[in-house]
Biopython code that builds the backbone (N, CA, C, O; Angstrom):
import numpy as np
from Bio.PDB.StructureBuilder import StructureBuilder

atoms = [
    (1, "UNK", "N", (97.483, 101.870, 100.843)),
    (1, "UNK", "CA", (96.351, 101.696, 101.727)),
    (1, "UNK", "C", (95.105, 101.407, 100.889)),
    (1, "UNK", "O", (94.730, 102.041, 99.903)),
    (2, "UNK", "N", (94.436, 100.171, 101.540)),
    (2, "UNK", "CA", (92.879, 99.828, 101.032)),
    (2, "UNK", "C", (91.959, 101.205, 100.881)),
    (2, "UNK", "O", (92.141, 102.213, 101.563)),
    (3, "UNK", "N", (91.238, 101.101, 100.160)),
    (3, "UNK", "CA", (89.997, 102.457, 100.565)),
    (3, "UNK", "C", (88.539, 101.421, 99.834)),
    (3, "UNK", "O", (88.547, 101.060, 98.657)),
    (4, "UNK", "N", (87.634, 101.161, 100.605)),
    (4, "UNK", "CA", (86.265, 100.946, 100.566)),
    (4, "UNK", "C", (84.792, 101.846, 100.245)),
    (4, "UNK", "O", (84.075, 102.505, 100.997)),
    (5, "UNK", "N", (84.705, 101.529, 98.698)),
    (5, "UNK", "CA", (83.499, 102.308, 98.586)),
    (5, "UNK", "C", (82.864, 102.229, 99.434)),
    (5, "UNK", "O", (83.077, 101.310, 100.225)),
    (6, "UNK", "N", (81.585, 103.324, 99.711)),
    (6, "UNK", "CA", (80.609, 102.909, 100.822)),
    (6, "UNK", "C", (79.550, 104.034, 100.656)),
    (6, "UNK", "O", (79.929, 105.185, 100.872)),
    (7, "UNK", "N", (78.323, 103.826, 100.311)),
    (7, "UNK", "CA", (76.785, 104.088, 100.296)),
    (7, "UNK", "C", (76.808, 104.671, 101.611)),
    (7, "UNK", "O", (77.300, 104.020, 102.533)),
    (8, "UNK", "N", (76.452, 105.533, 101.761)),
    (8, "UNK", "CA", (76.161, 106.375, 103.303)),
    (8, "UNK", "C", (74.424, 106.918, 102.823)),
    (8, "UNK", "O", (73.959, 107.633, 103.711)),
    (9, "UNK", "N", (73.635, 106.750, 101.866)),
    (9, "UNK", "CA", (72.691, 106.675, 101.573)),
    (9, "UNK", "C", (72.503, 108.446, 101.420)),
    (9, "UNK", "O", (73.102, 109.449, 101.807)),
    (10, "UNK", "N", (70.959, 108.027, 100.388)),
    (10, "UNK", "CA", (70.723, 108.824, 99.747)),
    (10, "UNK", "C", (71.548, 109.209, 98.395)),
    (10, "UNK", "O", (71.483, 108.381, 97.485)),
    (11, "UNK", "N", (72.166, 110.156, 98.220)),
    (11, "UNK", "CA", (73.252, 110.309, 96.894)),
    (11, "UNK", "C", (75.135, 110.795, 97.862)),
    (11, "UNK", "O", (76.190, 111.306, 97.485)),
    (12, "UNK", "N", (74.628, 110.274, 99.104)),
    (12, "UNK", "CA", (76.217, 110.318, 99.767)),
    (12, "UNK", "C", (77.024, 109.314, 99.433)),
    (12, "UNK", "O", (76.495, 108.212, 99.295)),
    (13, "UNK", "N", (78.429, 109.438, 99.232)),
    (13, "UNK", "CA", (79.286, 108.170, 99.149)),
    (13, "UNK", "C", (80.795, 108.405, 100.192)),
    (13, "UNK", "O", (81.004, 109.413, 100.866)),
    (14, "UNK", "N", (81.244, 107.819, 100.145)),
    (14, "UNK", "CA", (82.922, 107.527, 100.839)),
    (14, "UNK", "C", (83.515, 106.167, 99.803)),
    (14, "UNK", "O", (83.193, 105.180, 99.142)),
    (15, "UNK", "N", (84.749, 107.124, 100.334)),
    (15, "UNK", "CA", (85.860, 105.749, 100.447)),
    (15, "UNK", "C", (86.257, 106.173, 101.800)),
    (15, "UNK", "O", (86.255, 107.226, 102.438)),
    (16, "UNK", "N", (86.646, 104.768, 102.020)),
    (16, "UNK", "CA", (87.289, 104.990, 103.382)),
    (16, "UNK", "C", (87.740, 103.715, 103.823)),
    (16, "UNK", "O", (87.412, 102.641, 103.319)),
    (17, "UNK", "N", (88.641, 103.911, 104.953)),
    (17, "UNK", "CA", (89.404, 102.509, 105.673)),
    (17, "UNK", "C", (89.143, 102.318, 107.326)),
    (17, "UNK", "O", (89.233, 103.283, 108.086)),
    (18, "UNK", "N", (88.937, 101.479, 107.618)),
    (18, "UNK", "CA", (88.377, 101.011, 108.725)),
    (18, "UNK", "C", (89.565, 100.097, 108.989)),
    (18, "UNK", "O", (90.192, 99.520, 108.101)),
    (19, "UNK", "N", (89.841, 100.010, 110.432)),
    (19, "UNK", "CA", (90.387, 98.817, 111.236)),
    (19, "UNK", "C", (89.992, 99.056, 112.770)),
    (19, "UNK", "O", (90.085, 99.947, 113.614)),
    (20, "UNK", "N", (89.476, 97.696, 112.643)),
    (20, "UNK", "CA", (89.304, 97.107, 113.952)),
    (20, "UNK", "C", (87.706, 98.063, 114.366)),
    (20, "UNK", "O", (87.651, 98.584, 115.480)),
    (21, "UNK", "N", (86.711, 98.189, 113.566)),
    (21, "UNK", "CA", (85.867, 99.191, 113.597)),
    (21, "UNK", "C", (86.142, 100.514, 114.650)),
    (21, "UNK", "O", (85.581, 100.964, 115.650)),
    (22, "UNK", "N", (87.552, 100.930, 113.681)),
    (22, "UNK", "CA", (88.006, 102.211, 114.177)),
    (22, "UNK", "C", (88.238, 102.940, 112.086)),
    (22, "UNK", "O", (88.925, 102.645, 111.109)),
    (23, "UNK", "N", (87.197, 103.919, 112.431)),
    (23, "UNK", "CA", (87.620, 104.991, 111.067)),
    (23, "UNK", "C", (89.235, 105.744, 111.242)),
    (23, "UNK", "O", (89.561, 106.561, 112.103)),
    (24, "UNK", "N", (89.961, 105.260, 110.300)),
    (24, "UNK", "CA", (90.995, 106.050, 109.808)),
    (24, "UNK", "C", (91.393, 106.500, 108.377)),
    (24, "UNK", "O", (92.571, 106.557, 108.023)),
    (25, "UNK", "N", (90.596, 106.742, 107.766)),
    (25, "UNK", "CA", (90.710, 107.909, 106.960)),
    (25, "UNK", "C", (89.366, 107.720, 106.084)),
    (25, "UNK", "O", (89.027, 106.553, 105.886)),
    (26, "UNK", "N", (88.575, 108.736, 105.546)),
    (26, "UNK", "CA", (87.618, 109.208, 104.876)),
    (26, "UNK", "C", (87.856, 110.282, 104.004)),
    (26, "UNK", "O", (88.650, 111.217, 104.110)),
    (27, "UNK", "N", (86.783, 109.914, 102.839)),
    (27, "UNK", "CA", (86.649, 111.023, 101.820)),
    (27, "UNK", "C", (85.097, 110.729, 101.608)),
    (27, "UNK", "O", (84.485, 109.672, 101.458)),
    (28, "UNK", "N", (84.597, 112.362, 101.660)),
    (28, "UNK", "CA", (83.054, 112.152, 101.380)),
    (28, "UNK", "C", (82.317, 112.980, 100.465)),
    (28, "UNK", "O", (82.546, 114.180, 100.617)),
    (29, "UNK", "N", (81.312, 112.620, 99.350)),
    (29, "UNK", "CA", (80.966, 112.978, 98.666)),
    (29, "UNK", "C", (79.176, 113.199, 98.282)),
    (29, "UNK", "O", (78.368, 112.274, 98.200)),
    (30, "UNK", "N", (78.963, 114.236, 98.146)),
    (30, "UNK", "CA", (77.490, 114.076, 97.440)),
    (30, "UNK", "C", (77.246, 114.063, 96.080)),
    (30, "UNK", "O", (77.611, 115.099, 95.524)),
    (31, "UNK", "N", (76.620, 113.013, 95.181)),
    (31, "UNK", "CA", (76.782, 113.243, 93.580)),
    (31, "UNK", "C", (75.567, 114.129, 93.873)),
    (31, "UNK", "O", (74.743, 114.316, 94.768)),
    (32, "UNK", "N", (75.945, 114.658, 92.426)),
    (32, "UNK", "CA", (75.073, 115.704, 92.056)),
    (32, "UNK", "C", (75.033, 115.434, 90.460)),
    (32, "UNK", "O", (75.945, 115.875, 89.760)),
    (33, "UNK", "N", (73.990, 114.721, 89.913)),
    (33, "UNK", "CA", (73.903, 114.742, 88.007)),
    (33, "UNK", "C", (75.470, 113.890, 88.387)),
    (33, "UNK", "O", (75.651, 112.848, 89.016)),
    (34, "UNK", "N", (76.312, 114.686, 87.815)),
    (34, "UNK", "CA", (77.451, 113.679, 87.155)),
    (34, "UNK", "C", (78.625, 114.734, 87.854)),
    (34, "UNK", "O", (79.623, 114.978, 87.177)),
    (35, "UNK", "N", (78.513, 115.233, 88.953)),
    (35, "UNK", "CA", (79.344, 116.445, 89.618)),
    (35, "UNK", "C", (79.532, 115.717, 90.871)),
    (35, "UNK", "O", (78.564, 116.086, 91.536)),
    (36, "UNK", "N", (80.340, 114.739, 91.727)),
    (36, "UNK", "CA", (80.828, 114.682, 92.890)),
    (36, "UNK", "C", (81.138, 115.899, 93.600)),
    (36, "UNK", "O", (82.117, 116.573, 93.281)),
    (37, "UNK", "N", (80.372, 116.221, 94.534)),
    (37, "UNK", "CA", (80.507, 117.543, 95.581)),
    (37, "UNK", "C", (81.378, 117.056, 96.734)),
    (37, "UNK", "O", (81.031, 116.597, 97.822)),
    (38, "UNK", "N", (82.561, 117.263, 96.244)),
    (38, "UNK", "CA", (83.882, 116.604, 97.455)),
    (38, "UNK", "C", (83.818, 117.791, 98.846)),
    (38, "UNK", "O", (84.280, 118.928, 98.942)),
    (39, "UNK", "N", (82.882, 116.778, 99.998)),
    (39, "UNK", "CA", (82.637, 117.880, 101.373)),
    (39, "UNK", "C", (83.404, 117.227, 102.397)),
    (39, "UNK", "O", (83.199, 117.538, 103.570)),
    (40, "UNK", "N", (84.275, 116.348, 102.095)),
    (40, "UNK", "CA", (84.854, 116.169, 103.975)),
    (40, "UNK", "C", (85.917, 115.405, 103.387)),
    (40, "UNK", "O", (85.724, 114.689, 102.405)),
    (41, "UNK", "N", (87.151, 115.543, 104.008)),
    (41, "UNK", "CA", (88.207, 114.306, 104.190)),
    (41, "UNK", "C", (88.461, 114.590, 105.607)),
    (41, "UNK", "O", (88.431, 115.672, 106.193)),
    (42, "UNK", "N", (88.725, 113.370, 106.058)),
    (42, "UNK", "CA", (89.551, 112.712, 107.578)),
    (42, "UNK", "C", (90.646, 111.393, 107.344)),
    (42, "UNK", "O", (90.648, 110.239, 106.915)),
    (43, "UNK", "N", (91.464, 112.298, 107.872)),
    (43, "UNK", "CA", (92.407, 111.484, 108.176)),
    (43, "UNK", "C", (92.494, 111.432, 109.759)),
    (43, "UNK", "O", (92.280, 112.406, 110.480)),
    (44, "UNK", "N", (92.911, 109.892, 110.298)),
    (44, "UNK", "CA", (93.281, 109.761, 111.797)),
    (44, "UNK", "C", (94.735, 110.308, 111.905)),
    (44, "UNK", "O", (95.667, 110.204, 111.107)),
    (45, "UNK", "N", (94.628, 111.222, 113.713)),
    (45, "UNK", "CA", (96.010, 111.994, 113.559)),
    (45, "UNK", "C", (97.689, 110.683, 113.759)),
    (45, "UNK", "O", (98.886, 110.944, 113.641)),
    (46, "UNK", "N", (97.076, 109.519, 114.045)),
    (46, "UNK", "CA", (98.147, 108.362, 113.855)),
    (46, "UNK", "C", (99.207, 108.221, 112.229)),
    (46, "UNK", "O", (100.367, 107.878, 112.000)),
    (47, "UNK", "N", (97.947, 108.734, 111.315)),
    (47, "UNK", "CA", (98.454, 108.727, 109.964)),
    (47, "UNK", "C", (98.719, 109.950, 108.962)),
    (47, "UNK", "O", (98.953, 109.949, 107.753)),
    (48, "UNK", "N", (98.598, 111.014, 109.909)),
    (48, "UNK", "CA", (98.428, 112.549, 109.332)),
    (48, "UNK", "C", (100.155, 112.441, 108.900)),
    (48, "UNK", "O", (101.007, 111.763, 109.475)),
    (49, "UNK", "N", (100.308, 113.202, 107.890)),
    (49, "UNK", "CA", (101.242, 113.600, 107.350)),
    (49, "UNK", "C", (102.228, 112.876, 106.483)),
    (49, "UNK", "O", (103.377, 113.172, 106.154)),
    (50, "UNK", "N", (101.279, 111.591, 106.132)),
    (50, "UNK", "CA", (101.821, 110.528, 105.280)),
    (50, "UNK", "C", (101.225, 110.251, 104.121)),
    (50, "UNK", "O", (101.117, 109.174, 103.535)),
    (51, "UNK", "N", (100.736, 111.640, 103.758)),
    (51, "UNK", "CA", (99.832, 111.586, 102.338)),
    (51, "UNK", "C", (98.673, 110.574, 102.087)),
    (51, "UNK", "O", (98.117, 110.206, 101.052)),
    (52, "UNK", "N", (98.492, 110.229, 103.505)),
    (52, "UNK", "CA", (97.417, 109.350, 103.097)),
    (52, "UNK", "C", (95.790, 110.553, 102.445)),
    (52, "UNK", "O", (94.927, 110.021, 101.747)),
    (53, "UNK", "N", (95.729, 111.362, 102.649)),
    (53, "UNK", "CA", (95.014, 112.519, 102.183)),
    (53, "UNK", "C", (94.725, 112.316, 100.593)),
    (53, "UNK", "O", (93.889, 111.894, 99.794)),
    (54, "UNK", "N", (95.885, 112.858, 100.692)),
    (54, "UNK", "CA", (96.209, 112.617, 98.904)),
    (54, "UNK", "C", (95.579, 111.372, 98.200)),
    (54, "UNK", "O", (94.950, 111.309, 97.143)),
    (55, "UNK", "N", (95.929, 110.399, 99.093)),
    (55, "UNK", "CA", (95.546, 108.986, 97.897)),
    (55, "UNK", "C", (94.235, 108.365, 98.288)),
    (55, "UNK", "O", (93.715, 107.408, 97.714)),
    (56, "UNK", "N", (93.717, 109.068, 99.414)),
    (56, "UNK", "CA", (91.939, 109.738, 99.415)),
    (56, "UNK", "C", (91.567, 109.450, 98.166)),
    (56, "UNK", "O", (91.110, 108.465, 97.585)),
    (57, "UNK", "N", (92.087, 111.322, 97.693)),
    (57, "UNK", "CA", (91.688, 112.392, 96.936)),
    (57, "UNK", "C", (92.089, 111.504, 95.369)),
    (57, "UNK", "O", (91.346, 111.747, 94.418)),
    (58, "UNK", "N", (93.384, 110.393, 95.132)),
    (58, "UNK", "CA", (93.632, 110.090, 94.260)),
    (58, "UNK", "C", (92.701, 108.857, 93.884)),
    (58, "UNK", "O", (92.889, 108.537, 92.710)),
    (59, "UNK", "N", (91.876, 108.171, 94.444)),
    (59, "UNK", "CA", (90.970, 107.115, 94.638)),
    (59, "UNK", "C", (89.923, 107.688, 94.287)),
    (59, "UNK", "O", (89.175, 107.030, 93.564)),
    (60, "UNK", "N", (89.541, 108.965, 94.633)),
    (60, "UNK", "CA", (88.142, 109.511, 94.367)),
    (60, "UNK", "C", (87.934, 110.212, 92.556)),
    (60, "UNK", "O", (87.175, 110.364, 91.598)),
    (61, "UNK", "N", (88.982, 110.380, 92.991)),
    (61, "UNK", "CA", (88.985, 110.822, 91.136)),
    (61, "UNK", "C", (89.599, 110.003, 90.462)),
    (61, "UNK", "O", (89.610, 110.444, 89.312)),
    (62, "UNK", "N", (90.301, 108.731, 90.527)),
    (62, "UNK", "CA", (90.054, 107.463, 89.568)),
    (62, "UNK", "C", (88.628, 106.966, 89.439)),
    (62, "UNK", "O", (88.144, 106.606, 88.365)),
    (63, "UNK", "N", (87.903, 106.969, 90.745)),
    (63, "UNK", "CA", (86.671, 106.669, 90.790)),
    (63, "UNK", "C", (85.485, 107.525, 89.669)),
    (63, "UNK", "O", (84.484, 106.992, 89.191)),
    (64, "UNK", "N", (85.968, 109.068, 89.417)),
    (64, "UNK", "CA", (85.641, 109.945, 88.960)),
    (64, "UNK", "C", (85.621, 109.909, 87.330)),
    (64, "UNK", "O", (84.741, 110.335, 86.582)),
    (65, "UNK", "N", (86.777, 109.311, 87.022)),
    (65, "UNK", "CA", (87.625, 108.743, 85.858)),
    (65, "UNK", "C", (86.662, 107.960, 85.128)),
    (65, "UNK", "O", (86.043, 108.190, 84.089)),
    (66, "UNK", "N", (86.683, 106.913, 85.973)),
    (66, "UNK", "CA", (85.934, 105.644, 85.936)),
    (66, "UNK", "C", (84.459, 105.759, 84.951)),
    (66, "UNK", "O", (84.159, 105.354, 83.828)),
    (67, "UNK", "N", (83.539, 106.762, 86.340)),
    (67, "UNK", "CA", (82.042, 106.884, 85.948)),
    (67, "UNK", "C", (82.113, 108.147, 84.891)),
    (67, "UNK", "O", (81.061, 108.325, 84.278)),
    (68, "UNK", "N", (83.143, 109.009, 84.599)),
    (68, "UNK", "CA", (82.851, 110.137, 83.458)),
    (68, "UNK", "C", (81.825, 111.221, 84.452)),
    (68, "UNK", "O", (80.707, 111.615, 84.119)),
    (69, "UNK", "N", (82.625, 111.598, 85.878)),
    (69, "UNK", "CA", (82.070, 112.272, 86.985)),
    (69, "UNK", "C", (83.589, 113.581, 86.743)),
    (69, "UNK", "O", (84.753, 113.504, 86.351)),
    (70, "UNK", "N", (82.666, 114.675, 87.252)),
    (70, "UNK", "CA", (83.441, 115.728, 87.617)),
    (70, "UNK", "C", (83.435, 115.571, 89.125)),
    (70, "UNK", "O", (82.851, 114.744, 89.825)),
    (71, "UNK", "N", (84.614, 117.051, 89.599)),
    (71, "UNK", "CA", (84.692, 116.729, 90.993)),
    (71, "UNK", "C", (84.668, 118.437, 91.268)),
    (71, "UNK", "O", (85.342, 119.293, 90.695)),
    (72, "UNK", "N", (83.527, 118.627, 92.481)),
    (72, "UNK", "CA", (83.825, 119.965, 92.957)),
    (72, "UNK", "C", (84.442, 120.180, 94.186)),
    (72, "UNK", "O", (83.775, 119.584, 95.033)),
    (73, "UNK", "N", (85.442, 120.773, 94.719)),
    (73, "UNK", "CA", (85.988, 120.739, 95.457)),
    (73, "UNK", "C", (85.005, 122.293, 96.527)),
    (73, "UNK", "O", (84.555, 123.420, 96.323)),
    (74, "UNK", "N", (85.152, 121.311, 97.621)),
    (74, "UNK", "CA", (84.152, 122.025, 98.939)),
    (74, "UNK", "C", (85.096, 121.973, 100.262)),
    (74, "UNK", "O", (85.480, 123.011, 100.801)),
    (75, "UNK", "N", (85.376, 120.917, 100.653)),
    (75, "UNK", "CA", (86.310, 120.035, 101.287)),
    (75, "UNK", "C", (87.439, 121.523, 101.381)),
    (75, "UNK", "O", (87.187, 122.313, 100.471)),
    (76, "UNK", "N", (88.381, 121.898, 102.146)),
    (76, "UNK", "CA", (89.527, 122.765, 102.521)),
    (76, "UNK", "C", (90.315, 121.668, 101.437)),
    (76, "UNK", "O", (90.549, 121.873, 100.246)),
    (77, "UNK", "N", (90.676, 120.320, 102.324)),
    (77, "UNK", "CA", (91.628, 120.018, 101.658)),
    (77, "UNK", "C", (91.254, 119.565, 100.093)),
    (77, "UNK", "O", (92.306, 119.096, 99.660)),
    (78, "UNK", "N", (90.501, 119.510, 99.319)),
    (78, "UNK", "CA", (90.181, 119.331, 98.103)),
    (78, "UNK", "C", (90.396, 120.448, 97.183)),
    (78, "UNK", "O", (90.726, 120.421, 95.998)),
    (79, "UNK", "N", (90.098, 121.624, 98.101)),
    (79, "UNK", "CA", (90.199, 123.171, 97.401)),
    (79, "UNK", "C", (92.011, 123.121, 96.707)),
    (79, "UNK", "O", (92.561, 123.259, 95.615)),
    (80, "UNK", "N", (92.482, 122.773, 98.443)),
    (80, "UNK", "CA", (94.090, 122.662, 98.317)),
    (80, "UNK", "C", (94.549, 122.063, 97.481)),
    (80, "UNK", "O", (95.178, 122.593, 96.565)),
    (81, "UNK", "N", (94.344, 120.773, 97.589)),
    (81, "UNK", "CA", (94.879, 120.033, 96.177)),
    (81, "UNK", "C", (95.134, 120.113, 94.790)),
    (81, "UNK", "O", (96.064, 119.758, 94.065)),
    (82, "UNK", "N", (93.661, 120.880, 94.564)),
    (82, "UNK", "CA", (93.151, 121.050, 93.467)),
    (82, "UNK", "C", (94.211, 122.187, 92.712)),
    (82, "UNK", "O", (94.725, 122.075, 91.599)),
    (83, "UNK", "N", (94.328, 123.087, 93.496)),
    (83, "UNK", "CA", (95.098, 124.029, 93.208)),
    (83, "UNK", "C", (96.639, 124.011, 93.439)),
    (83, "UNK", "O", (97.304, 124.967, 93.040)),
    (84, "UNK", "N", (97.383, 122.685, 94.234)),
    (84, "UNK", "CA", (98.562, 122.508, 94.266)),
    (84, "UNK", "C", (99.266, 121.524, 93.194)),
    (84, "UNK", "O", (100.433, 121.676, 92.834)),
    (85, "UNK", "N", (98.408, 120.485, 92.724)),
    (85, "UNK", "CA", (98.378, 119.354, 91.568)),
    (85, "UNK", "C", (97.787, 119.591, 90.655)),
    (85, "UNK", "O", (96.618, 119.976, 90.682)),
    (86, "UNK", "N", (98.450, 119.418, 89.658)),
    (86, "UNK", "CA", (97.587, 119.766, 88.010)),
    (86, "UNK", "C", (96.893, 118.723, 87.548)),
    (86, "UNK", "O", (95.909, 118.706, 86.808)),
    (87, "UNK", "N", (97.715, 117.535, 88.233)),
    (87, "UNK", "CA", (97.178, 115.918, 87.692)),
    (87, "UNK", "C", (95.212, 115.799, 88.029)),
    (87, "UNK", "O", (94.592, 114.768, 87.771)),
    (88, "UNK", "N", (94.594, 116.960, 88.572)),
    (88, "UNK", "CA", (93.088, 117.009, 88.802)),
    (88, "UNK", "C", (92.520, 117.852, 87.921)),
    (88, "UNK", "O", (91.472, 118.334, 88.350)),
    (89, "UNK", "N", (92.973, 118.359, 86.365)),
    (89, "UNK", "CA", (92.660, 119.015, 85.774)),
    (89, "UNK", "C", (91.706, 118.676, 85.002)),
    (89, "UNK", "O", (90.969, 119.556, 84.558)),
    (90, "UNK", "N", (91.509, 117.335, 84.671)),
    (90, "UNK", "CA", (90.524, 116.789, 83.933)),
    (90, "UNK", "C", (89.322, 116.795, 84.649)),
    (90, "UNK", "O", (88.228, 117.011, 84.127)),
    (91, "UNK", "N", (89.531, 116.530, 86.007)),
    (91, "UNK", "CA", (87.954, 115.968, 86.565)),
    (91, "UNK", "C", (87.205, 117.017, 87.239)),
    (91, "UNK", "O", (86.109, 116.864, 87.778)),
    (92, "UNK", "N", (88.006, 118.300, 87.156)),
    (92, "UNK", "CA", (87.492, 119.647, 87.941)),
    (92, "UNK", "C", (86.002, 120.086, 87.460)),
    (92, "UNK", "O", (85.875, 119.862, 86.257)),
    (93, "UNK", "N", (84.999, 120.569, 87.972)),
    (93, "UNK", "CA", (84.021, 120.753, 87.823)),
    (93, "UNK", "C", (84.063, 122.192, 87.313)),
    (93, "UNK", "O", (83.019, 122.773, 87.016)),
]
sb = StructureBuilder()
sb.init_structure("model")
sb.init_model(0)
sb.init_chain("A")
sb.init_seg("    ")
for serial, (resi, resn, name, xyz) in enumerate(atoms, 1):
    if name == "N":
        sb.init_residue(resn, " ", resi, " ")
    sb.init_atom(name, np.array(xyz, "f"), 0.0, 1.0, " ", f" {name:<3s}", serial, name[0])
structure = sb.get_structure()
């Protein structure tokens, strides 16, 4: 699945996928200095349980990768992750 950076302004960001200007899935973030404050994922319940969550969460911290950003997990499901996958050990805040 596509995921689209996106400026929600101020120091907010997303990725996220759109069809048909219908939101189905989001990840949202506030930077902070060089600390992504991971506060929301949505997934649409059409696509729940197909890990699309995950490759959110795996987009946001390549993204993370990328800029030399940590990631704090706020988000339920970010907390979860964080603590079920080791592969987020580098970018943990």
């Amino acid at each position: 699945m596509e995921f689209t950076f996106v400026e929600l302004g101020g120091d907010a960001f997303a990725f996220r996928n759109e069809q048909d200007g219908k939101l189905l899935a989001e990840i949202t973030w506030t930077l902070l200095a060089d600390v992504m404050v991971m506060d929301h994922t949505y997934v649409s319940e059409d696509l729940r349980g197909q890990g699309v969550a995950k490759e959110l969460l795996d987009r946001a911290a390549a993204y993370a990768r990328e800029k030399d950003y940590k990631m704090e997990a706020v988000c339920s499901y970010v907390v979860t992750a964080f603590n079920r996958y080791k592969e987020y050990e580098d970018v943990k805040a």
